[in-house]
FIBAMI-596274 format. One record per residue (C-alpha): x, y, z; residue in three letters; residue number from 1. Coordinates in Angstrom, 1 decimal, padded with zeros to 4 digits. Layout:
BEGIN
      px      py      pz    r    k
       X       Y       Z  ALA  NUM
...
//
This chain:
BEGIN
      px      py      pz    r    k
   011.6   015.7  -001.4  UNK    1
   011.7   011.9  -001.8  UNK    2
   008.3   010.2  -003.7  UNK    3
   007.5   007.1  -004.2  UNK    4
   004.4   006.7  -006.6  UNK    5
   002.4   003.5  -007.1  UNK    6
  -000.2   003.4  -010.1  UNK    7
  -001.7   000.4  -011.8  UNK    8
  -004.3  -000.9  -009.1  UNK    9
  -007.8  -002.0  -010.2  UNK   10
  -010.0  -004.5  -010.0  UNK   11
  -009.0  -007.8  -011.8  UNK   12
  -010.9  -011.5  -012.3  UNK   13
  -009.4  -014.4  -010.5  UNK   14
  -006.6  -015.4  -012.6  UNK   15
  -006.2  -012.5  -014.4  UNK   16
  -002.7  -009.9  -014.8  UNK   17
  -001.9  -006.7  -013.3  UNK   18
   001.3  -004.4  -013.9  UNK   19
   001.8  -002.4  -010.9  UNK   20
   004.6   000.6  -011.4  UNK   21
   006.0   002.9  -008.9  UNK   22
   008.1   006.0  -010.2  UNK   23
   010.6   007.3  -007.5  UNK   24
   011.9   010.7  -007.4  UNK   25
   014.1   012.7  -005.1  UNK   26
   016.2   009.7  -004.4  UNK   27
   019.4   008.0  -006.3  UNK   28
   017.5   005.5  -007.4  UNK   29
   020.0   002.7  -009.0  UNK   30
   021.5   002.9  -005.5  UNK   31
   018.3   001.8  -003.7  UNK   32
   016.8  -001.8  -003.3  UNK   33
   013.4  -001.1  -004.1  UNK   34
   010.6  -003.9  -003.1  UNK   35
   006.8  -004.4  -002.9  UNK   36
   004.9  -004.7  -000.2  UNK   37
   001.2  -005.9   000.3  UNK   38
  -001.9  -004.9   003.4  UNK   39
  -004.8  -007.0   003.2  UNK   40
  -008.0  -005.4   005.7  UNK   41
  -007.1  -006.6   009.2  UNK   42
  -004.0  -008.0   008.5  UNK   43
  -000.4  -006.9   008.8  UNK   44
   001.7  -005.6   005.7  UNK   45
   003.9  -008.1   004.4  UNK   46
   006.8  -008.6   002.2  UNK   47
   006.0  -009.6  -001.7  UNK   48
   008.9  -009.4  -003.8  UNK   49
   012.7  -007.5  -003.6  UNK   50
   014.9  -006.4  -006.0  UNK   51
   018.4  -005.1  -005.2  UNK   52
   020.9  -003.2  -006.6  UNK   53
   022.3  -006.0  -008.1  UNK   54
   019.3  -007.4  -009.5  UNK   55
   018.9  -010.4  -008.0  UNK   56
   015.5  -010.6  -007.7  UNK   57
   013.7  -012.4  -004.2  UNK   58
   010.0  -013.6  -003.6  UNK   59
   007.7  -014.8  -000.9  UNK   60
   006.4  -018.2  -001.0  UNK   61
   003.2  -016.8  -001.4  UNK   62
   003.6  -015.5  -004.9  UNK   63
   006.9  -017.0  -006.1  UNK   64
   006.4  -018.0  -009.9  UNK   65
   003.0  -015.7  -010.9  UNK   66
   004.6  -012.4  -009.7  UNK   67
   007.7  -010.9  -011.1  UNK   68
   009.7  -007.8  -010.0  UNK   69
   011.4  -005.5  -012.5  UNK   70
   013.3  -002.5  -012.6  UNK   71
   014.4   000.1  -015.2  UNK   72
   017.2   002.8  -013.5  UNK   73
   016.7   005.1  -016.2  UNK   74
   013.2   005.4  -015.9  UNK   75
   013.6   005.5  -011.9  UNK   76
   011.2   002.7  -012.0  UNK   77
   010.8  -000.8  -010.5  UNK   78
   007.7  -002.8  -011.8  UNK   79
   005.6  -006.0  -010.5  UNK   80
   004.2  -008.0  -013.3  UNK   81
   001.0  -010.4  -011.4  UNK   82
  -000.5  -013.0  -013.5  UNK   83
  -002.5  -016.1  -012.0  UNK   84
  -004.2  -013.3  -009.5  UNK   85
  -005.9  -014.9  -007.2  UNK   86
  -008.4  -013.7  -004.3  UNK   87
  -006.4  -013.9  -001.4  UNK   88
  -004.0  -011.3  -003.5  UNK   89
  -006.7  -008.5  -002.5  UNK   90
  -004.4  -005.4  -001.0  UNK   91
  -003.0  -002.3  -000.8  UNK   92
   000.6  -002.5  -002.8  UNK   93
   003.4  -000.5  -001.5  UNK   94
   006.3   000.4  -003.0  UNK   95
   009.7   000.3  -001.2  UNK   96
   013.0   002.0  -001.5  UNK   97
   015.9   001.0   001.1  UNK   98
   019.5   001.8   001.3  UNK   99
   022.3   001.8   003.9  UNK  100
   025.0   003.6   004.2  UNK  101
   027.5   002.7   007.3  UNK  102
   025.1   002.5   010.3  UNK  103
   021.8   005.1   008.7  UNK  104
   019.2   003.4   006.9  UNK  105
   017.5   005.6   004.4  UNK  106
   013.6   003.7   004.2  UNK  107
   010.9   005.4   002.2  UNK  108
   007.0   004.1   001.0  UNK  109
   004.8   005.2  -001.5  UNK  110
   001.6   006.0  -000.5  UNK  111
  -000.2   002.8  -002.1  UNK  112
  -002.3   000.9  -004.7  UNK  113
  -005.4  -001.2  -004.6  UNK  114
  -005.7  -004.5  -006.3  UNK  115
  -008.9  -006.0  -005.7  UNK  116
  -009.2  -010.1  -007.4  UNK  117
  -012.9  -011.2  -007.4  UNK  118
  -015.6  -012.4  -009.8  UNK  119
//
């Protein structure tokens, strides 16, 4: 049975940090690119932050230079360090694992975090 379990929500002060950590299990993890993934109410979830198997790390515009993405395979673990929070960073954080092989796409969420940024 594959998991994917987020912790490290909470409420946070404009410009404060957050560590946000989702431990994956049932899965091969080193062979998954695992990302994070953000819902704001009313909105649509979006994409945050990617790492790959090889580690080269990706980032949306939106959070490119405050957030970074981490991974640890022998802890099953990928990681997203926020500093510089800002308001308009209020979501539910998903975690993401995502591998193909040949033509089958193997796709699996965790169930999610809250960050909530206000005074």
């Amino acid at each position: 049975q594959v998991q994917l379990v987020e912790s490290g929500g909470d409420l946070v002060q404009p410009g404060g940090s957050l560590r946000l950590s989702c431990v994956a299990s049932g899965i091969s993890f080193s062979s998954y690119d695992m990302g994070w993934y953000r819902q704001a109410p009313g909105k649509q979830r979006e994409w945050v932050a990617t790492i790959p198997v090889g580690g080269s790390t990706n980032y949306s515009d939106s959070v490119r230079g405050r957030f970074t993405i981490s991974r640890d395979n022998a802890k099953n673990t990928v990681y997203l360090q926020m500093n510089s929070l800002k308001p308009e960073d209020t979501a539910v954080y998903y975690c993401n694992a995502i591998r193909r092989i040949s033509l089958v796409r193997y796709n699996h969420w965790g169930q999610g975090t809250q960050v909530t940024v206000s005074s």
